[in-house]
PQR file of N, CA, C, O and H, with PARSE charges and radii, in Angstrom:
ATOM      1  N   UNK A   1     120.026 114.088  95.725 -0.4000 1.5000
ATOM      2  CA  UNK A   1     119.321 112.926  95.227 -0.0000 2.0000
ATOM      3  C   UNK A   1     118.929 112.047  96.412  0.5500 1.7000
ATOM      4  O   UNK A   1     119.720 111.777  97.316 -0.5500 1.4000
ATOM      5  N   UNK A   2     117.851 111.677  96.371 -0.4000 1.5000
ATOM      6  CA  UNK A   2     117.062 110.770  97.424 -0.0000 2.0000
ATOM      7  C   UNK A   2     117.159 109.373  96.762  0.5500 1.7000
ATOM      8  O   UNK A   2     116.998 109.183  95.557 -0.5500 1.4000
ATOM      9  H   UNK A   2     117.208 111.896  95.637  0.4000 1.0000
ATOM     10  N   UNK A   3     117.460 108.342  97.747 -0.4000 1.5000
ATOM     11  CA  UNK A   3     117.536 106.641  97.427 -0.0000 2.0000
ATOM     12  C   UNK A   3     117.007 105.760  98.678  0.5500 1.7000
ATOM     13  O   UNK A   3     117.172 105.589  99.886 -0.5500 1.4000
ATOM     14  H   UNK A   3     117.590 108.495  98.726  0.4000 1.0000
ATOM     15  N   UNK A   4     116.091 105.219  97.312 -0.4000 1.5000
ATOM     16  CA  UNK A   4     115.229 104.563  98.428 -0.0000 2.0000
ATOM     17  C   UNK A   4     114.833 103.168  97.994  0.5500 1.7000
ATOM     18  O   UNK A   4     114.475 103.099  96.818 -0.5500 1.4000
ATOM     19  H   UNK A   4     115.958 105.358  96.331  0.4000 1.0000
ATOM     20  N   UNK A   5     114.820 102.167  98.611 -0.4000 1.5000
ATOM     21  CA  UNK A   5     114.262 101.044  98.484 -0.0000 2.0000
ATOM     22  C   UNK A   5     112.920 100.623  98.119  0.5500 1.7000
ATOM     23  O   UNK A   5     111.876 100.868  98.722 -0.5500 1.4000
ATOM     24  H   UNK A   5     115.110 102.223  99.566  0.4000 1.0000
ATOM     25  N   UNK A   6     113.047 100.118  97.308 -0.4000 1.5000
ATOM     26  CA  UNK A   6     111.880  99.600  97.058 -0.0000 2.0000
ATOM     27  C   UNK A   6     110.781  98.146  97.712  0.5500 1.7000
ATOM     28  O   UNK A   6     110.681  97.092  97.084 -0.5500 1.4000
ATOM     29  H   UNK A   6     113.896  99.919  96.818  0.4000 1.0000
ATOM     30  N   UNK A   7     110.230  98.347  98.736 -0.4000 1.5000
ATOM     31  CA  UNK A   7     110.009  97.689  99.872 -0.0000 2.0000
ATOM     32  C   UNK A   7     108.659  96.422  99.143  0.5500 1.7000
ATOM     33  O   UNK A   7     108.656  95.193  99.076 -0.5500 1.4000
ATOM     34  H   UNK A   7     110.311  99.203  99.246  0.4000 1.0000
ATOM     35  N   UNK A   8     107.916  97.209  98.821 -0.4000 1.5000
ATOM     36  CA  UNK A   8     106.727  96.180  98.257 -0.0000 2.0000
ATOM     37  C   UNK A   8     105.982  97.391  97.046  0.5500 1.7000
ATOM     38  O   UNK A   8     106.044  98.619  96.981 -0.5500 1.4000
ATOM     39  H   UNK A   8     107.918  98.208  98.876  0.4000 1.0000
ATOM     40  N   UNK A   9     105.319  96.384  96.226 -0.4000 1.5000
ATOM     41  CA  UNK A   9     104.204  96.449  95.367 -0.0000 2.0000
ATOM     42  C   UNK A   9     103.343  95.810  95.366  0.5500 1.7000
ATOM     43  O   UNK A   9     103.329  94.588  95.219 -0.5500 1.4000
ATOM     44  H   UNK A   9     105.269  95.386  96.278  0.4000 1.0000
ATOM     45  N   UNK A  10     102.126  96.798  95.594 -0.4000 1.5000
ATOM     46  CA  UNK A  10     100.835  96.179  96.083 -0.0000 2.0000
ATOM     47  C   UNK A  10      99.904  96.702  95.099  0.5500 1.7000
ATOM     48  O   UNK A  10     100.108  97.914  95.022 -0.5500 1.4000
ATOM     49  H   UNK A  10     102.138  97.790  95.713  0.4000 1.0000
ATOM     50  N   UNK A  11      98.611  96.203  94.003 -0.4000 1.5000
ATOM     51  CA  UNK A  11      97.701  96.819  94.007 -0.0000 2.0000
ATOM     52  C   UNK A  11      97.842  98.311  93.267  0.5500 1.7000
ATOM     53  O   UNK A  11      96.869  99.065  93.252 -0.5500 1.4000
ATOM     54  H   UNK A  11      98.445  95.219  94.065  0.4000 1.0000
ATOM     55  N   UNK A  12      98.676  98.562  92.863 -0.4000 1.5000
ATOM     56  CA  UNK A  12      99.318 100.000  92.117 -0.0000 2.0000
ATOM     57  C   UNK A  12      99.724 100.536  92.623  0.5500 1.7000
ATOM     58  O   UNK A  12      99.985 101.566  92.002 -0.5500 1.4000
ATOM     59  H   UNK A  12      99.466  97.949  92.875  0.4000 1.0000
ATOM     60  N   UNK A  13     100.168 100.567  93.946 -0.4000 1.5000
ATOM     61  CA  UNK A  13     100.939 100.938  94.770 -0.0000 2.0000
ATOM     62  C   UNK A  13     102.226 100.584  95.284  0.5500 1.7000
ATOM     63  O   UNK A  13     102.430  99.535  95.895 -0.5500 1.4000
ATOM     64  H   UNK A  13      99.956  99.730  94.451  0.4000 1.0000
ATOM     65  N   UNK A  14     102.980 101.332  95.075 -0.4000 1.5000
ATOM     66  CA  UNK A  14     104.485 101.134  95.684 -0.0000 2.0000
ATOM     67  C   UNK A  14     104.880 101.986  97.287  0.5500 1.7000
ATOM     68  O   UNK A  14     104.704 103.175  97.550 -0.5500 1.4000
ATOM     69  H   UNK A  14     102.815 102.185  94.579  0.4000 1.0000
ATOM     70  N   UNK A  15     105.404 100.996  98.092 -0.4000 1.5000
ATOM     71  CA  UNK A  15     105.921 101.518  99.155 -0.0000 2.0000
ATOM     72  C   UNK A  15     107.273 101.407  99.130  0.5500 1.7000
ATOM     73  O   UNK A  15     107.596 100.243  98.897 -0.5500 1.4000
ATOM     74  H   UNK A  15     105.547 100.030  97.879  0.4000 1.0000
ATOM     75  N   UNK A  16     108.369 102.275  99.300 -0.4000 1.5000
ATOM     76  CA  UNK A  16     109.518 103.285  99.314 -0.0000 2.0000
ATOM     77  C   UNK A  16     110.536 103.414 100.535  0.5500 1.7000
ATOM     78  O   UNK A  16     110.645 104.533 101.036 -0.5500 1.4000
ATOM     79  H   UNK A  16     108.106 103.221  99.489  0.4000 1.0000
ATOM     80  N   UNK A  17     111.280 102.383 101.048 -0.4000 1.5000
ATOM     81  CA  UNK A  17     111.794 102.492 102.362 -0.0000 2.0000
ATOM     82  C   UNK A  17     112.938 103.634 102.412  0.5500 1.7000
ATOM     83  O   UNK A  17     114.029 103.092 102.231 -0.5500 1.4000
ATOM     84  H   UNK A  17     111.192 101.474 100.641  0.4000 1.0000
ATOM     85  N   UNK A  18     113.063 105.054 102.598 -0.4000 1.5000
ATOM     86  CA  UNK A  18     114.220 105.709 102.440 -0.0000 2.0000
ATOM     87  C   UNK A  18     115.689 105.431 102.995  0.5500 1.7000
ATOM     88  O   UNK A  18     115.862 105.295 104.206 -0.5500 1.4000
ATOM     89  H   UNK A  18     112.177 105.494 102.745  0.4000 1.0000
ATOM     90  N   UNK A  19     116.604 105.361 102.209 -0.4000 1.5000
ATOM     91  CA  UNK A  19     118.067 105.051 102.528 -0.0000 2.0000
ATOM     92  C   UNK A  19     118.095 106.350 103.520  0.5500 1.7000
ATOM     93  O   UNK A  19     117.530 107.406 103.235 -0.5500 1.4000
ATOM     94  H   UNK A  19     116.463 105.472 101.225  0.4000 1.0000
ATOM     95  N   UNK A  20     118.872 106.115 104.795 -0.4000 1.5000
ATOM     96  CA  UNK A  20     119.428 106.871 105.855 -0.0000 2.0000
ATOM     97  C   UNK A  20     118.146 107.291 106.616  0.5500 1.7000
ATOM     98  O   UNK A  20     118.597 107.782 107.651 -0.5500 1.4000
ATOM     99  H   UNK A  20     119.331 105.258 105.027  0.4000 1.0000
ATOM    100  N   UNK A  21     117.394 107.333 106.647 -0.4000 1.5000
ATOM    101  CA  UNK A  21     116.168 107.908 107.284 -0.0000 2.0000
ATOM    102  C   UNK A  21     115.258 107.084 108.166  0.5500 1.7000
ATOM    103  O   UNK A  21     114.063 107.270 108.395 -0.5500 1.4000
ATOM    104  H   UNK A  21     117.028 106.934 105.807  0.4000 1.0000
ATOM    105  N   UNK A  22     116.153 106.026 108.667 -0.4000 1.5000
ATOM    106  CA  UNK A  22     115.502 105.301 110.091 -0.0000 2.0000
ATOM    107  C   UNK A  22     114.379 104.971 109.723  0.5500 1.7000
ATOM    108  O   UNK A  22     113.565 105.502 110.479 -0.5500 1.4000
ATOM    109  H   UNK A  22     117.124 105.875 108.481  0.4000 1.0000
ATOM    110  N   UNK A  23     113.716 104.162 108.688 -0.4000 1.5000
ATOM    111  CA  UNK A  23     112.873 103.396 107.964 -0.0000 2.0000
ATOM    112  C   UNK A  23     111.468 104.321 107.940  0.5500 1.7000
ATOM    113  O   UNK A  23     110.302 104.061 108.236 -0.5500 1.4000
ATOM    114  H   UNK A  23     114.377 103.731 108.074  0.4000 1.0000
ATOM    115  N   UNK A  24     112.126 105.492 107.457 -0.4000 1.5000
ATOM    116  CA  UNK A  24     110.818 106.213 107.229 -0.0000 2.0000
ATOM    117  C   UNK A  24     110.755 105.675 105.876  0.5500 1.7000
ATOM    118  O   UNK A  24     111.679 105.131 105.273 -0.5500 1.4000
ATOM    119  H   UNK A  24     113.073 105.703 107.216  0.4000 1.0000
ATOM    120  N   UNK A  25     109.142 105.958 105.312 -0.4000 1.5000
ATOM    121  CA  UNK A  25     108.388 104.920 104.203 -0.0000 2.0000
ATOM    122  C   UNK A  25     107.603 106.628 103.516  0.5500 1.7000
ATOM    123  O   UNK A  25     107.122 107.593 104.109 -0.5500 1.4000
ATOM    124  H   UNK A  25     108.391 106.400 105.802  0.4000 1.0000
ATOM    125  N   UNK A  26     107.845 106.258 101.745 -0.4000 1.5000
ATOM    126  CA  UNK A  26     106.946 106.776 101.200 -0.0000 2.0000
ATOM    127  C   UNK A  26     106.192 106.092 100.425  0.5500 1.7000
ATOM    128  O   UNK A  26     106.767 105.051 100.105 -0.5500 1.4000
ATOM    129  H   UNK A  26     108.236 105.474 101.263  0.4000 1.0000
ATOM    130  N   UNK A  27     104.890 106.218  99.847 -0.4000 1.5000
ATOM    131  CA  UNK A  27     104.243 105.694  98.823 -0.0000 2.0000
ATOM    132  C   UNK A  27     103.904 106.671  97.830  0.5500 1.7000
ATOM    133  O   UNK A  27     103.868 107.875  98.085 -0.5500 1.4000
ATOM    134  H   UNK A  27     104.424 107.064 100.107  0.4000 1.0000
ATOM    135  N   UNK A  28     103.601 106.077  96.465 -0.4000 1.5000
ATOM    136  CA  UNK A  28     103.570 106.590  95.203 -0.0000 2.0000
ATOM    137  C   UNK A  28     102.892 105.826  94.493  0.5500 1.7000
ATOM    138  O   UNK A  28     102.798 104.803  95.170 -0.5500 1.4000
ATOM    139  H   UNK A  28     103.629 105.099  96.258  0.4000 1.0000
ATOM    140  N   UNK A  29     102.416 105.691  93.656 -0.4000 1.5000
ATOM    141  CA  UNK A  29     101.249 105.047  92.245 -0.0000 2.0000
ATOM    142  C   UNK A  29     102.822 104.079  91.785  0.5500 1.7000
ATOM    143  O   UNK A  29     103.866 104.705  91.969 -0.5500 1.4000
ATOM    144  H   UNK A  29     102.492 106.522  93.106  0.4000 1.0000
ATOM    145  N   UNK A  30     102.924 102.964  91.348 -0.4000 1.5000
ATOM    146  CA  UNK A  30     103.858 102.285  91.195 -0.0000 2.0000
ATOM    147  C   UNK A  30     103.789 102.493  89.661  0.5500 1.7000
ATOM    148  O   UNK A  30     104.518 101.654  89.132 -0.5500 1.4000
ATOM    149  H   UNK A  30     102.076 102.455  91.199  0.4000 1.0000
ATOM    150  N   UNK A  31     103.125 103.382  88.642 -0.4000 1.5000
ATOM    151  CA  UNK A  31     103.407 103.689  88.088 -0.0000 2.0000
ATOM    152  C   UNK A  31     104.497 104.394  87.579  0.5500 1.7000
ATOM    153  O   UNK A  31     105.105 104.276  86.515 -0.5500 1.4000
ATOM    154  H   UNK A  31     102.534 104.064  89.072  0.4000 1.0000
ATOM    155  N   UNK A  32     104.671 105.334  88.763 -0.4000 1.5000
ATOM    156  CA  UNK A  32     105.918 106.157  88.722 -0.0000 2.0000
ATOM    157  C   UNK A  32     107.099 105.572  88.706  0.5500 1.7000
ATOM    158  O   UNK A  32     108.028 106.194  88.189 -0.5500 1.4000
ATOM    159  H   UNK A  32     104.177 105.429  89.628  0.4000 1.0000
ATOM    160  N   UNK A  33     107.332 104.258  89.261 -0.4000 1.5000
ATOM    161  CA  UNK A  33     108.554 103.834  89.426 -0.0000 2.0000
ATOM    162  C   UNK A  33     108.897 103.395  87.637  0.5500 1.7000
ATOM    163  O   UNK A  33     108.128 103.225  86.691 -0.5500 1.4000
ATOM    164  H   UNK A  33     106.578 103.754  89.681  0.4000 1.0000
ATOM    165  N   UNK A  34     110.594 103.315  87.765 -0.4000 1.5000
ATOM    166  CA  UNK A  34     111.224 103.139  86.202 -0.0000 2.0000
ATOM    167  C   UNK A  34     110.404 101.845  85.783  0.5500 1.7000
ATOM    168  O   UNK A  34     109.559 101.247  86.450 -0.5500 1.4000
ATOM    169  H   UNK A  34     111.219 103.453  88.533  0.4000 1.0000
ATOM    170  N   UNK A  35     110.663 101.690  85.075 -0.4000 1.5000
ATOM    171  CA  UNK A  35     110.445 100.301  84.363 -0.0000 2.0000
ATOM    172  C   UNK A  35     111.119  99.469  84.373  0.5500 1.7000
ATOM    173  O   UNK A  35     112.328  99.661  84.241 -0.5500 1.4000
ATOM    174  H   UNK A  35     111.349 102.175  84.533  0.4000 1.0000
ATOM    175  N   UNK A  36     110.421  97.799  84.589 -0.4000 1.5000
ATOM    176  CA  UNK A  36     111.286  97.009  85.583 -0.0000 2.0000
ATOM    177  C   UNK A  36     111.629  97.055  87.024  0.5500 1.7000
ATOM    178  O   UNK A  36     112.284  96.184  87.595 -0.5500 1.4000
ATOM    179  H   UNK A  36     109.439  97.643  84.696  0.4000 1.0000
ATOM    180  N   UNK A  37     111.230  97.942  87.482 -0.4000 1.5000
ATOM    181  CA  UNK A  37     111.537  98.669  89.240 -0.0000 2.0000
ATOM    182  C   UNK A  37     110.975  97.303  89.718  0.5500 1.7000
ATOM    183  O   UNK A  37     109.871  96.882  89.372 -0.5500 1.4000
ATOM    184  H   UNK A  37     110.698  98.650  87.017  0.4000 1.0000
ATOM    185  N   UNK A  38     111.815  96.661  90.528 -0.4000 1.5000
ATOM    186  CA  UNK A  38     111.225  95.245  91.529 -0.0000 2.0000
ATOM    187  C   UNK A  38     111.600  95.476  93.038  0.5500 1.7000
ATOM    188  O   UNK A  38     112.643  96.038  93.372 -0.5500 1.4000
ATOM    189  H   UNK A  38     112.711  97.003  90.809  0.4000 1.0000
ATOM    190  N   UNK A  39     110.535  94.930  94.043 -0.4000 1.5000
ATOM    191  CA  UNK A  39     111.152  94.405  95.324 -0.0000 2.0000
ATOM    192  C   UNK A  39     112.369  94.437  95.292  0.5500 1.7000
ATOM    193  O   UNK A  39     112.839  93.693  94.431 -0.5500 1.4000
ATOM    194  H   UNK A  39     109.687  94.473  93.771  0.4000 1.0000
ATOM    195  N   UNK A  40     113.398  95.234  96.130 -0.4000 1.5000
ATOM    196  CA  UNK A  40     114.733  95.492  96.532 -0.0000 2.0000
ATOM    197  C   UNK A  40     115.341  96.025  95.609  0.5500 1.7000
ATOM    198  O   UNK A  40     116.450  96.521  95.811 -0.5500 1.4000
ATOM    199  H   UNK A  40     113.017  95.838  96.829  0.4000 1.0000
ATOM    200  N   UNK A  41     114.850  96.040  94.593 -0.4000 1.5000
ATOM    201  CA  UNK A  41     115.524  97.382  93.824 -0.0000 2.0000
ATOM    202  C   UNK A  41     115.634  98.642  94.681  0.5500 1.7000
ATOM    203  O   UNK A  41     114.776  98.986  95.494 -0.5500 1.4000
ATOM    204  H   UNK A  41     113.949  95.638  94.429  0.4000 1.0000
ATOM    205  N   UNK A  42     117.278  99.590  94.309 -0.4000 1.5000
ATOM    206  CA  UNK A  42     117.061 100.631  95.103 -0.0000 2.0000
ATOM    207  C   UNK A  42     117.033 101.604  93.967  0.5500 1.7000
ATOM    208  O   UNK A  42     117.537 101.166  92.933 -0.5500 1.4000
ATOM    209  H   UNK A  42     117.975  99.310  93.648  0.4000 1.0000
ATOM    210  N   UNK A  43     116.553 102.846  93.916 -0.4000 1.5000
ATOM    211  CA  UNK A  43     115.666 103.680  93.354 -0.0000 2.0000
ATOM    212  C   UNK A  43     116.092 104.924  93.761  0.5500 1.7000
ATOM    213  O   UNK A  43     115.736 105.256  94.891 -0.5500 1.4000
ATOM    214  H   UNK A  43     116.144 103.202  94.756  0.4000 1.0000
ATOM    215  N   UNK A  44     116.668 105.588  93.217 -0.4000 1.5000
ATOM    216  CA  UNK A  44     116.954 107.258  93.259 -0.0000 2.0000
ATOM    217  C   UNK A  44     115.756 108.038  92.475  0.5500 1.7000
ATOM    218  O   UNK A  44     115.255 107.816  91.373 -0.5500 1.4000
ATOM    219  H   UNK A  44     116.957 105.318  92.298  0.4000 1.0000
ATOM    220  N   UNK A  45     115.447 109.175  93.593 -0.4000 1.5000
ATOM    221  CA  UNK A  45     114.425 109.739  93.516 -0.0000 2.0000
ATOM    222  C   UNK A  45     114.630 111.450  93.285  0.5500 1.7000
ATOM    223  O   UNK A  45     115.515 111.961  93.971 -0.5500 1.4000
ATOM    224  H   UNK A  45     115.854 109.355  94.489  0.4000 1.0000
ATOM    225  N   UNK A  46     114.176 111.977  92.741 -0.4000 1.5000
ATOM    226  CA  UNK A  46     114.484 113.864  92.736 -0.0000 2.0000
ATOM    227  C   UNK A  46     113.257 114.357  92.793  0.5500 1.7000
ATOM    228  O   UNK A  46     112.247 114.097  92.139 -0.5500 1.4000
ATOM    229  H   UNK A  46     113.457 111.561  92.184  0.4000 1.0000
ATOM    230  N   UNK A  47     113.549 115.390  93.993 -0.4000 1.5000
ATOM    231  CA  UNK A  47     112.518 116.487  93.950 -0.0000 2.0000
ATOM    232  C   UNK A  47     112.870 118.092  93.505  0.5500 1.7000
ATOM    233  O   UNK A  47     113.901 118.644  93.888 -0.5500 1.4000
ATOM    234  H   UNK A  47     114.369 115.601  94.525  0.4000 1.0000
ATOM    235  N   UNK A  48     111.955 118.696  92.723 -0.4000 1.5000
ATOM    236  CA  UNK A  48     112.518 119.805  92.573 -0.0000 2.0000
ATOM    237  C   UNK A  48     111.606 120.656  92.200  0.5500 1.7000
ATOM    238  O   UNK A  48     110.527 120.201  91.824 -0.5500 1.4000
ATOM    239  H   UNK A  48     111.117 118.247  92.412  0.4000 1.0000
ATOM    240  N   UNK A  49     111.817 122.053  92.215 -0.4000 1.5000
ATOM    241  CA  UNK A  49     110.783 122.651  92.670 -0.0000 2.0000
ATOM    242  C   UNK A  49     110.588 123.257  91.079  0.5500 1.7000
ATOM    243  O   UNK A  49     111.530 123.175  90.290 -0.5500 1.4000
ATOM    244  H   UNK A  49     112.695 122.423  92.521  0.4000 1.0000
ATOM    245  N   UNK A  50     108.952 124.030  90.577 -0.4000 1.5000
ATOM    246  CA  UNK A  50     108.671 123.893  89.577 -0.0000 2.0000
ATOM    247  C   UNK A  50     107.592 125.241  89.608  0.5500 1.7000
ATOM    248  O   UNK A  50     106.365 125.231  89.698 -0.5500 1.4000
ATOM    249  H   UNK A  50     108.187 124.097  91.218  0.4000 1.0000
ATOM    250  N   UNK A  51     108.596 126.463  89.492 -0.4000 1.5000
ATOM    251  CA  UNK A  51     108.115 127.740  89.605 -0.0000 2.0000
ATOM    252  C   UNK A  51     106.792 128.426  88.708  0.5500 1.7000
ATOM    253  O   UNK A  51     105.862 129.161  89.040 -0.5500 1.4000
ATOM    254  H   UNK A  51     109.593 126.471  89.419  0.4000 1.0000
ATOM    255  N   UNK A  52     107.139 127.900  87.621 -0.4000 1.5000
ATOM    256  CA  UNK A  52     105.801 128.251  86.348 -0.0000 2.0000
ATOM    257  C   UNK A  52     104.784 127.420  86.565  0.5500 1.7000
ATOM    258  O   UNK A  52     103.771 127.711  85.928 -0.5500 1.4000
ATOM    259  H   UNK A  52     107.894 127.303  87.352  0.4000 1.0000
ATOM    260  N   UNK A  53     104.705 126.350  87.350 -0.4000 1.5000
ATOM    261  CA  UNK A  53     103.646 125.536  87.596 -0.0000 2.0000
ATOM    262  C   UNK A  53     103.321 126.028  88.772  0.5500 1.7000
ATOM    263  O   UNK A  53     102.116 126.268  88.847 -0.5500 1.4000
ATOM    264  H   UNK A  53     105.528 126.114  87.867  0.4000 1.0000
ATOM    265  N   UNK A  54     104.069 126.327  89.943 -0.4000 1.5000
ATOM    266  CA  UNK A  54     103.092 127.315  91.229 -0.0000 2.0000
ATOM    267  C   UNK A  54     102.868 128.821  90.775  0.5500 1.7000
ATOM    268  O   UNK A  54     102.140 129.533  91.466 -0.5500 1.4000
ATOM    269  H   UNK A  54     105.048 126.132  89.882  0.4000 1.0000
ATOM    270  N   UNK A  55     103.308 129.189  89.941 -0.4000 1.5000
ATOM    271  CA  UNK A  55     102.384 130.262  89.327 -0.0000 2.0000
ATOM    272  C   UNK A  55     101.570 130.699  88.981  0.5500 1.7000
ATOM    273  O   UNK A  55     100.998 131.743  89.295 -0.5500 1.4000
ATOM    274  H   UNK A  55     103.900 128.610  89.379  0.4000 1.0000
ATOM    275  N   UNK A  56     101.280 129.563  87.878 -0.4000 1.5000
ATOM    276  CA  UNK A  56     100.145 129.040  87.469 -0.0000 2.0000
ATOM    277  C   UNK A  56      99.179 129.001  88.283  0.5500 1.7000
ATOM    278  O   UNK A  56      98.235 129.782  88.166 -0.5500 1.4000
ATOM    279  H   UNK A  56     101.745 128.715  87.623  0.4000 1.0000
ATOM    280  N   UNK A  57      99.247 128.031  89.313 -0.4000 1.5000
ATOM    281  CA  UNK A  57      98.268 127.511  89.938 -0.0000 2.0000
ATOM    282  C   UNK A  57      98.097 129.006  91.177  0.5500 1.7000
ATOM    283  O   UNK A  57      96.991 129.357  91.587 -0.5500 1.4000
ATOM    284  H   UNK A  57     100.015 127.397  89.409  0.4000 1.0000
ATOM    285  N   UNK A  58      98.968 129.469  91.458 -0.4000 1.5000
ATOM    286  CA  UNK A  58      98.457 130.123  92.320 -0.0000 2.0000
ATOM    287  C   UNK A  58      97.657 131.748  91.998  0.5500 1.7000
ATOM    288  O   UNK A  58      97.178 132.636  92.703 -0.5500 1.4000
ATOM    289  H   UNK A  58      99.867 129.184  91.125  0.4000 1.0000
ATOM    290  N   UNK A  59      97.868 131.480  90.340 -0.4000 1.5000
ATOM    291  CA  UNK A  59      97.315 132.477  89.830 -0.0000 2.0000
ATOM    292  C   UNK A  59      95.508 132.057  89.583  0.5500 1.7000
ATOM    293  O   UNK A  59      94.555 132.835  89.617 -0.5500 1.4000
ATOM    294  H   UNK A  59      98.257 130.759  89.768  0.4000 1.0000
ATOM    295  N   UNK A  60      95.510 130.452  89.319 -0.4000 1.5000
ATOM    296  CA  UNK A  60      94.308 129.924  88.925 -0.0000 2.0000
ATOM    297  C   UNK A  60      93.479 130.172  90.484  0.5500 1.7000
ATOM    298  O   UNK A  60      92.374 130.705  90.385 -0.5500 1.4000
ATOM    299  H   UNK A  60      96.285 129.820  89.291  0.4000 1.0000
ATOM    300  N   UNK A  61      93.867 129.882  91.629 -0.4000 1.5000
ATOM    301  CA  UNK A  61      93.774 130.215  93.146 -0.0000 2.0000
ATOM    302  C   UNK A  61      93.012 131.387  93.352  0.5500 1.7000
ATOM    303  O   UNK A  61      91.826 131.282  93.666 -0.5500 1.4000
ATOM    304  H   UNK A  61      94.765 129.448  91.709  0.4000 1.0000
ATOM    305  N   UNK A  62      93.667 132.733  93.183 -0.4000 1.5000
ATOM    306  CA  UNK A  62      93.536 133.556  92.849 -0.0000 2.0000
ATOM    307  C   UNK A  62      92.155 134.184  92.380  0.5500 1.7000
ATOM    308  O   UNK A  62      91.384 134.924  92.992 -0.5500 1.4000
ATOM    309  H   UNK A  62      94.630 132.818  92.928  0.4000 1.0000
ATOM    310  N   UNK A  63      92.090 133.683  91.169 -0.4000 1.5000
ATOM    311  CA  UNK A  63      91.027 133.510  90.144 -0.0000 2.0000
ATOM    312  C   UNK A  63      89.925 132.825  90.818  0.5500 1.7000
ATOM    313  O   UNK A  63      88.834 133.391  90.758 -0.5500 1.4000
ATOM    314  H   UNK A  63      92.716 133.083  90.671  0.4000 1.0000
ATOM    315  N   UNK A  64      89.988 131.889  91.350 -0.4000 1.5000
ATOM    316  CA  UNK A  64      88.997 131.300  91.877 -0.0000 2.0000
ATOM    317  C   UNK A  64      88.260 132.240  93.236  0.5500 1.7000
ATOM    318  O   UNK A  64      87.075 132.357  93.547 -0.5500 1.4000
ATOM    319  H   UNK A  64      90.875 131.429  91.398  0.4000 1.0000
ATOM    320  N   UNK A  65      89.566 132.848  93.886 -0.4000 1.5000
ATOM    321  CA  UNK A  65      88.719 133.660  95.477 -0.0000 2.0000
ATOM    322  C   UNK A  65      88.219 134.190  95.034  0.5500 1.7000
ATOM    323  O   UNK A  65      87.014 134.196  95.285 -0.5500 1.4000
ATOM    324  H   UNK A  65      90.529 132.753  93.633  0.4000 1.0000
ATOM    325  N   UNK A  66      88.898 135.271  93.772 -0.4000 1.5000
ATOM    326  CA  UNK A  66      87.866 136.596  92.953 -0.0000 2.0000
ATOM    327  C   UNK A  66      86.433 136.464  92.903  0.5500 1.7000
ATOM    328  O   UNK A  66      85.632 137.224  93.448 -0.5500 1.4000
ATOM    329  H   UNK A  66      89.877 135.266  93.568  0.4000 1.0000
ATOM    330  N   UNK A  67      86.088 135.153  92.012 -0.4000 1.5000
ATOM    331  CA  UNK A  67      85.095 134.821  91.688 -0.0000 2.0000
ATOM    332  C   UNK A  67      84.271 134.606  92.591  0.5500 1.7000
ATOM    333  O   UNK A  67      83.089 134.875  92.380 -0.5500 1.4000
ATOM    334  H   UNK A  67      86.739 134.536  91.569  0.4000 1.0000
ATOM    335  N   UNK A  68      84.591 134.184  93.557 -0.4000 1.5000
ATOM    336  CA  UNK A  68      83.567 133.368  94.908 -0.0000 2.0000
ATOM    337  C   UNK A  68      83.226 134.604  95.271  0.5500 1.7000
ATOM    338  O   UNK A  68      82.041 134.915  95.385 -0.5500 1.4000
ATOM    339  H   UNK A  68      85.552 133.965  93.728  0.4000 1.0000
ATOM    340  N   UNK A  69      84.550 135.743  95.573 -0.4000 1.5000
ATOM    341  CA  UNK A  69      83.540 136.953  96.634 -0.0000 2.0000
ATOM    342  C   UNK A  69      83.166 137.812  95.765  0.5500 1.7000
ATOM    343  O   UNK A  69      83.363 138.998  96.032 -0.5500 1.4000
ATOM    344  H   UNK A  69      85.513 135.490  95.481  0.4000 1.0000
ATOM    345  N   UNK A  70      82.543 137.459  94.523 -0.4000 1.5000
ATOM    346  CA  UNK A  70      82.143 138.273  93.636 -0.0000 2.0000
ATOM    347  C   UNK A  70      80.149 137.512  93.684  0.5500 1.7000
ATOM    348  O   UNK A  70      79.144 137.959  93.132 -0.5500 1.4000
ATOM    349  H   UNK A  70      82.382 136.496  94.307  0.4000 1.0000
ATOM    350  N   UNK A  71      80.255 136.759  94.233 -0.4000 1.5000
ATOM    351  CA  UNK A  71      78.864 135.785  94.639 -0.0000 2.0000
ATOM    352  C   UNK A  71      77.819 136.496  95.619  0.5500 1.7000
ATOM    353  O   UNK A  71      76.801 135.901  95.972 -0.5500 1.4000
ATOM    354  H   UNK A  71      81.072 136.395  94.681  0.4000 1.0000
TER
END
């Protein structure tokens, strides 16, 4: 689990100061953040990986070169 500060909201945008990571910064649509998420709120974050969706897509990929060198 990733925790990160919540540094500013700007404009629909949220910037993300990461806990332990020597003030490396992410941004995201401040949509994403929970509800209620404020300035100095800290914020646990998960990434995880999402196999049927790169499948997908790399099947749609795929599909797409076919087509082009079929031009």
């Amino acid at each position: 689990m990733i925790r990160a500060v919540v540094d500013r909201i700007d404009e629909g945008v949220a910037v993300l100061i990461l806990c332990g990571a020597a003030g490396k910064t992410i941004t995201l649509p401040s949509s994403l953040l929970p509800d209620g998420a404020k300035e100095g709120d800290i914020v646990s974050l998960s990434v995880q990986p999402d196999p049927d969706a790169t499948q997908t897509e790399r099947a749609q990929v795929a599909a797409t070169i076919e087509r082009l060198r079929k031009l």
